[in-house]
N, CA, C and O atoms as a GROMACS GRO file, in nm:
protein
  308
    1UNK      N    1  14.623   9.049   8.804
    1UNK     CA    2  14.714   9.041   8.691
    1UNK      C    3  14.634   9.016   8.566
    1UNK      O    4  14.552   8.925   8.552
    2UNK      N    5  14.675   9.131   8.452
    2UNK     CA    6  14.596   8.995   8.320
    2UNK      C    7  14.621   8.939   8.277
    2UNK      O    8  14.717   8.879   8.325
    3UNK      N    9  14.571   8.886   8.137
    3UNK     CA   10  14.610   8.797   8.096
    3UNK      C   11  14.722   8.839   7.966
    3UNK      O   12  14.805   8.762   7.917
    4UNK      N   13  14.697   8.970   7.931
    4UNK     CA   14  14.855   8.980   7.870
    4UNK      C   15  14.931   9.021   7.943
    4UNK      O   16  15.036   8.969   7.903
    5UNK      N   17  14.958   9.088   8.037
    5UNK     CA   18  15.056   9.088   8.144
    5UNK      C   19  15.126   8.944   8.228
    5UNK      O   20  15.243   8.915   8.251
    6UNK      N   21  15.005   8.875   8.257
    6UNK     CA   22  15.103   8.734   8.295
    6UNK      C   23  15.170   8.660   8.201
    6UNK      O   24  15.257   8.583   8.242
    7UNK      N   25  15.149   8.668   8.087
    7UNK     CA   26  15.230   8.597   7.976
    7UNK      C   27  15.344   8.641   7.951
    7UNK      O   28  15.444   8.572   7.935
    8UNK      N   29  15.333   8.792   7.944
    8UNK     CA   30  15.461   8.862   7.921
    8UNK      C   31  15.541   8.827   8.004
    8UNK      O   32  15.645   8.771   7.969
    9UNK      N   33  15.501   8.860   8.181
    9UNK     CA   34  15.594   8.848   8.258
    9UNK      C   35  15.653   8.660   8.265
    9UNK      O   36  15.773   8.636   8.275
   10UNK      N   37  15.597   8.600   8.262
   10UNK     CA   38  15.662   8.468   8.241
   10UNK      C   39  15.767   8.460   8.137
   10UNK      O   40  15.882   8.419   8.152
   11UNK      N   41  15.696   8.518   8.000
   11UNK     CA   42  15.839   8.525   7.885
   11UNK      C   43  15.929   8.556   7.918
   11UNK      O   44  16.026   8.484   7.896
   12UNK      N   45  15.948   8.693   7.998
   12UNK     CA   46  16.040   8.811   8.036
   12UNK      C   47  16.131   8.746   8.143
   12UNK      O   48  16.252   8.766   8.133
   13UNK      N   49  16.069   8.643   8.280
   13UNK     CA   50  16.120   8.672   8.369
   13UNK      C   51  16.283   8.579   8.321
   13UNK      O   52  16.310   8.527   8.212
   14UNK      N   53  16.353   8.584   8.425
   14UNK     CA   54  16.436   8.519   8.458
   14UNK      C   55  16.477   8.362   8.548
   14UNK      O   56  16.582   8.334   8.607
   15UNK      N   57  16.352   8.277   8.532
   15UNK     CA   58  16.328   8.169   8.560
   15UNK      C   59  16.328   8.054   8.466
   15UNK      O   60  16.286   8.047   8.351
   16UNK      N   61  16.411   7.923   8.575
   16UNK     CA   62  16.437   7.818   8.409
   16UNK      C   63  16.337   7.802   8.396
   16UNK      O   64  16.247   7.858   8.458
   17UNK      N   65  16.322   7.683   8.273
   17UNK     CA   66  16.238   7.696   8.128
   17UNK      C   67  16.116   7.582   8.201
   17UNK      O   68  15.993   7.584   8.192
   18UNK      N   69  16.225   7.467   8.288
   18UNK     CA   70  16.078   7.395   8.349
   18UNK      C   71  15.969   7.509   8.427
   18UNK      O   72  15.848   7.503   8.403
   19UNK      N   73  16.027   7.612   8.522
   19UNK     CA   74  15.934   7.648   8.622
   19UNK      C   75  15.828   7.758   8.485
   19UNK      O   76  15.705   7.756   8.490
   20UNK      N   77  15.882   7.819   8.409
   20UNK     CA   78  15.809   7.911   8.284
   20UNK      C   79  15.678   7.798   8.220
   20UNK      O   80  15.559   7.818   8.195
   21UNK      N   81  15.754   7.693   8.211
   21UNK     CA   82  15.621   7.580   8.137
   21UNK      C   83  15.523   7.554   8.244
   21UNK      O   84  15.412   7.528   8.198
   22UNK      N   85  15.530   7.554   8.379
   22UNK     CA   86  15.431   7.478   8.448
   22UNK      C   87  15.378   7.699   8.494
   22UNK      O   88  15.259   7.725   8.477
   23UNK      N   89  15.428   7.763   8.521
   23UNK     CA   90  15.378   7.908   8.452
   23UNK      C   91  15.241   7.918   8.359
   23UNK      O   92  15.134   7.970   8.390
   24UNK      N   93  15.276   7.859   8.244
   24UNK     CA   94  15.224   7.902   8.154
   24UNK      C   95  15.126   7.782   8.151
   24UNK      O   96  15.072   7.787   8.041
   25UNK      N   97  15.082   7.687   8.215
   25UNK     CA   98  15.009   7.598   8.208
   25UNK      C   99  14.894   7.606   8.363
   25UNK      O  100  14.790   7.542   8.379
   26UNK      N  101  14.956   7.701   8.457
   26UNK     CA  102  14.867   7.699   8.534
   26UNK      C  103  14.774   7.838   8.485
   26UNK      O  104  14.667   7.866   8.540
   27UNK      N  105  14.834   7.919   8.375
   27UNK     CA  106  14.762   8.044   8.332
   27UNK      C  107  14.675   7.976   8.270
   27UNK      O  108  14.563   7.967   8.320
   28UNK      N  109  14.709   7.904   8.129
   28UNK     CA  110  14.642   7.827   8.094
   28UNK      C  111  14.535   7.804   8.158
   28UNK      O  112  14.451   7.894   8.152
   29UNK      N  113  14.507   7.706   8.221
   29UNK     CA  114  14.428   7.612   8.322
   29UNK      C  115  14.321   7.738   8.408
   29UNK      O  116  14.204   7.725   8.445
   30UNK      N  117  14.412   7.856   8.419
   30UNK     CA  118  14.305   7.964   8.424
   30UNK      C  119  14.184   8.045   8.373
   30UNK      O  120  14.084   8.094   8.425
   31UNK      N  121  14.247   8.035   8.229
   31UNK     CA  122  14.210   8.116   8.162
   31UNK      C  123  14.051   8.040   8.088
   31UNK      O  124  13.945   8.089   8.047
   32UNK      N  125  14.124   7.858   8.104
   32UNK     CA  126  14.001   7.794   8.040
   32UNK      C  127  13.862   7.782   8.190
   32UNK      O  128  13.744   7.745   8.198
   33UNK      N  129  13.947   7.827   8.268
   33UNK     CA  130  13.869   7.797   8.428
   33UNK      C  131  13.750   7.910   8.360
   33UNK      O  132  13.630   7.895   8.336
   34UNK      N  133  13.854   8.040   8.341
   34UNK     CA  134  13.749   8.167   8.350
   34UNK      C  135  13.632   8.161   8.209
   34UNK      O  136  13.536   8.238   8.214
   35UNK      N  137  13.648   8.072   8.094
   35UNK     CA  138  13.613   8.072   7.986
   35UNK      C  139  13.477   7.989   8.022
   35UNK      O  140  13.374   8.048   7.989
   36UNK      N  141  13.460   7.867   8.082
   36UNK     CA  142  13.384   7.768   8.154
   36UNK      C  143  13.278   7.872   8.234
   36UNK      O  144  13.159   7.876   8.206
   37UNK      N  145  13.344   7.959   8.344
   37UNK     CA  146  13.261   8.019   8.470
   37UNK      C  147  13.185   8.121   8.348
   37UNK      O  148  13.064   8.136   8.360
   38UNK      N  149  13.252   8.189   8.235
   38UNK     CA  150  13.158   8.285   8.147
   38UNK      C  151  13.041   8.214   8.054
   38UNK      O  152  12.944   8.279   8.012
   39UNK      N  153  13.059   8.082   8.029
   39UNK     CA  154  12.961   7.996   8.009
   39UNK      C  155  12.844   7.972   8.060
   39UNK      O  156  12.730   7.981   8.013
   40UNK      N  157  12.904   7.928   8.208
   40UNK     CA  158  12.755   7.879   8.325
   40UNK      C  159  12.692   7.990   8.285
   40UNK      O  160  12.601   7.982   8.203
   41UNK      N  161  12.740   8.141   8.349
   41UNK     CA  162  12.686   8.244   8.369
   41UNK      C  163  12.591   8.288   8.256
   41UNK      O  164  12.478   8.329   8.280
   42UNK      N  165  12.658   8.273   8.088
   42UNK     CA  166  12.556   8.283   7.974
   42UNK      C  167  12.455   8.204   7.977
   42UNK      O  168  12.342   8.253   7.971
   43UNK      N  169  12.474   8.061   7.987
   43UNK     CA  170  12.359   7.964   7.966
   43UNK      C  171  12.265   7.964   8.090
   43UNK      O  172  12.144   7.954   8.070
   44UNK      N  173  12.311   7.974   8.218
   44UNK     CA  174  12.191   7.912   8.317
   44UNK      C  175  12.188   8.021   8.412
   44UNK      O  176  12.090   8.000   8.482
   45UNK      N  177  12.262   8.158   8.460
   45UNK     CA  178  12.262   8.215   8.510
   45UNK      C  179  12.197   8.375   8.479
   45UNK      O  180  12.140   8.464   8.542
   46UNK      N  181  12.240   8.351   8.352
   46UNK     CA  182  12.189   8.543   8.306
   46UNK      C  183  12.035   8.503   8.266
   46UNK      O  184  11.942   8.561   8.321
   47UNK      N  185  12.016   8.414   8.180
   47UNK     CA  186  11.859   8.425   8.158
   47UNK      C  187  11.755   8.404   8.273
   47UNK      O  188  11.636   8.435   8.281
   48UNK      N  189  11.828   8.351   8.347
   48UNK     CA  190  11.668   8.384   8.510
   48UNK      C  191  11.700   8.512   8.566
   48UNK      O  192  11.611   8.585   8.609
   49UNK      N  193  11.821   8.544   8.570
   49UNK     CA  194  11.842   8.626   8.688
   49UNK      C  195  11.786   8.794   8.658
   49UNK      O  196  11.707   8.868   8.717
   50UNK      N  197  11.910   8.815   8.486
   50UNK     CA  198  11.965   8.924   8.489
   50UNK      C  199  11.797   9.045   8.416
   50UNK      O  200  11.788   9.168   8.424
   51UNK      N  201  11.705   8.958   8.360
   51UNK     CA  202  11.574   8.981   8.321
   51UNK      C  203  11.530   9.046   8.422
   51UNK      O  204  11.513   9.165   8.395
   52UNK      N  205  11.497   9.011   8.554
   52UNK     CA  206  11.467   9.058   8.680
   52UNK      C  207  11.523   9.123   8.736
   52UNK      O  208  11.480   9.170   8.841
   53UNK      N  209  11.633   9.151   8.689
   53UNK     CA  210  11.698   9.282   8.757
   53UNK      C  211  11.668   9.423   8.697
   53UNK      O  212  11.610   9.509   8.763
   54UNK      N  213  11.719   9.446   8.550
   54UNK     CA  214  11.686   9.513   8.463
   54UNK      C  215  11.596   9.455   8.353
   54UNK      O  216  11.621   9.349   8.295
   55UNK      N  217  11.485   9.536   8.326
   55UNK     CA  218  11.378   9.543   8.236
   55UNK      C  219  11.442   9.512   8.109
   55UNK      O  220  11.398   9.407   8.061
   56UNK      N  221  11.543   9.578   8.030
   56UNK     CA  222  11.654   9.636   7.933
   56UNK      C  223  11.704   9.543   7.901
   56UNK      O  224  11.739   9.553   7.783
   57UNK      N  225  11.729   9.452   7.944
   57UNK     CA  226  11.806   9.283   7.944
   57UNK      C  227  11.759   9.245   7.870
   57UNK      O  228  11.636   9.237   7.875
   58UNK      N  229  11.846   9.188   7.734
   58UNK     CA  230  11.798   9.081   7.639
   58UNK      C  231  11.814   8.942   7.745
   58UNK      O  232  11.924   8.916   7.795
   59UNK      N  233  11.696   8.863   7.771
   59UNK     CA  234  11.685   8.725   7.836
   59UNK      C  235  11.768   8.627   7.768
   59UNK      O  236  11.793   8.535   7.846
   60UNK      N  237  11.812   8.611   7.671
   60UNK     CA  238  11.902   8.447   7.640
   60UNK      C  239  12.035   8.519   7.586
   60UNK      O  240  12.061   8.486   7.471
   61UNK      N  241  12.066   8.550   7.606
   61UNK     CA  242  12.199   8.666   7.487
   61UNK      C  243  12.338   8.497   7.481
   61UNK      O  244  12.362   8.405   7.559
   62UNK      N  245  12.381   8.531   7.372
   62UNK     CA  246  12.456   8.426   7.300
   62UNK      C  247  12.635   8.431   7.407
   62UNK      O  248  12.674   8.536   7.458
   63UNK      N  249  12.695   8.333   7.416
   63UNK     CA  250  12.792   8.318   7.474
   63UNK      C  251  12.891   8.437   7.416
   63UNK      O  252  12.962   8.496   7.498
   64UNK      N  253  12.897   8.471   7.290
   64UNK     CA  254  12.951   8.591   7.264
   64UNK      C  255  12.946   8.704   7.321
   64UNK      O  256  13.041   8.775   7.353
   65UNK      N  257  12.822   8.724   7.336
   65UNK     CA  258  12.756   8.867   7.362
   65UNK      C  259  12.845   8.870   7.537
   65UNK      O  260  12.914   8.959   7.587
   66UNK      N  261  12.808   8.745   7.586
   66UNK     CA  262  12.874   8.784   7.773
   66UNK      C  263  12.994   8.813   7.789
   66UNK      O  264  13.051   8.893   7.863
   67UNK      N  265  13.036   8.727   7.697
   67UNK     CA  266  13.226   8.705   7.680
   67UNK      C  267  13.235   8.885   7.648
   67UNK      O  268  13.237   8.972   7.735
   68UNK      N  269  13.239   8.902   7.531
   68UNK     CA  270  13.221   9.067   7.455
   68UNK      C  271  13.237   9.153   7.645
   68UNK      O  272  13.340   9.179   7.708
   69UNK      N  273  13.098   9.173   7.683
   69UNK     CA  274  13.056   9.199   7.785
   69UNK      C  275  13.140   9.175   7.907
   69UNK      O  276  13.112   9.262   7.990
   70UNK      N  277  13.279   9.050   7.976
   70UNK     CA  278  13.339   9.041   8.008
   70UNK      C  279  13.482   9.110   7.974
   70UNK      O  280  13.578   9.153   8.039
   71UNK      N  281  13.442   9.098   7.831
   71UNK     CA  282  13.585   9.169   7.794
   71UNK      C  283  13.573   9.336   7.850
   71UNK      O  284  13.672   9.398   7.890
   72UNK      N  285  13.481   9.375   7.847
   72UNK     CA  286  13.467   9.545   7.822
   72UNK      C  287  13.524   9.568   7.968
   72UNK      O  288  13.623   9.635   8.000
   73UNK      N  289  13.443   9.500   8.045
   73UNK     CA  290  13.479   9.487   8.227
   73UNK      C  291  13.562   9.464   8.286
   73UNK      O  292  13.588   9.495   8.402
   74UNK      N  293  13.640   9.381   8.179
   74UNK     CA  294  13.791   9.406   8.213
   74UNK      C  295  13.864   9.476   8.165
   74UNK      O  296  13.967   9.484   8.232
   75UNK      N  297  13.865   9.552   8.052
   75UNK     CA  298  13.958   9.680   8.002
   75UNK      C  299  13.876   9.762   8.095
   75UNK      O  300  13.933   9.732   8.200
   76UNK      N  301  13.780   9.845   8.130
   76UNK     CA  302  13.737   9.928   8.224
   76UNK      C  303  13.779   9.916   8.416
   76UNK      O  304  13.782  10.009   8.496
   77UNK      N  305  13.806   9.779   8.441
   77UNK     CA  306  13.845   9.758   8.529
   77UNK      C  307  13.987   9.815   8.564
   77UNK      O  308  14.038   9.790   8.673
   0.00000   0.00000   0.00000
């Protein structure tokens, strides 16, 4: 599901307003989950790894640049 699709469908559905809030708080709670895991991966994961894989690899690239890079992977996905 994404993340504008699960929002919508929570707005949209037909469920009371408590079960829509704890909805929209476990997306929440997701979304900062997935924001955190794109972090590790910028700071301590891409600069050892992703150098050694491909030559082409900028080694430290900025939390933007992965996020950016996450985003693309998920509209292509």
């Amino acid at each position: 599901m994404g993340v504008v699709e699960g929002f919508q469908d929570i707005i949209i559905s037909n469920k009371p307003q408590e079960e829509k809030n704890e909805l929209m708080k476990l997306l929440i709670f997701a979304l900062i989950a997935k924001l955190i895991l794109i972090y590790i991966v910028a700071m301590y994961l891409w600069p050892y790894i992703m150098p050694k894989l491909f030559k082409s690899v900028t080694p430290n690239p900025s939390f933007l640049h992965v996020f950016a890079f996450s985003v693309m992977l998920s509209i292509l996905a």
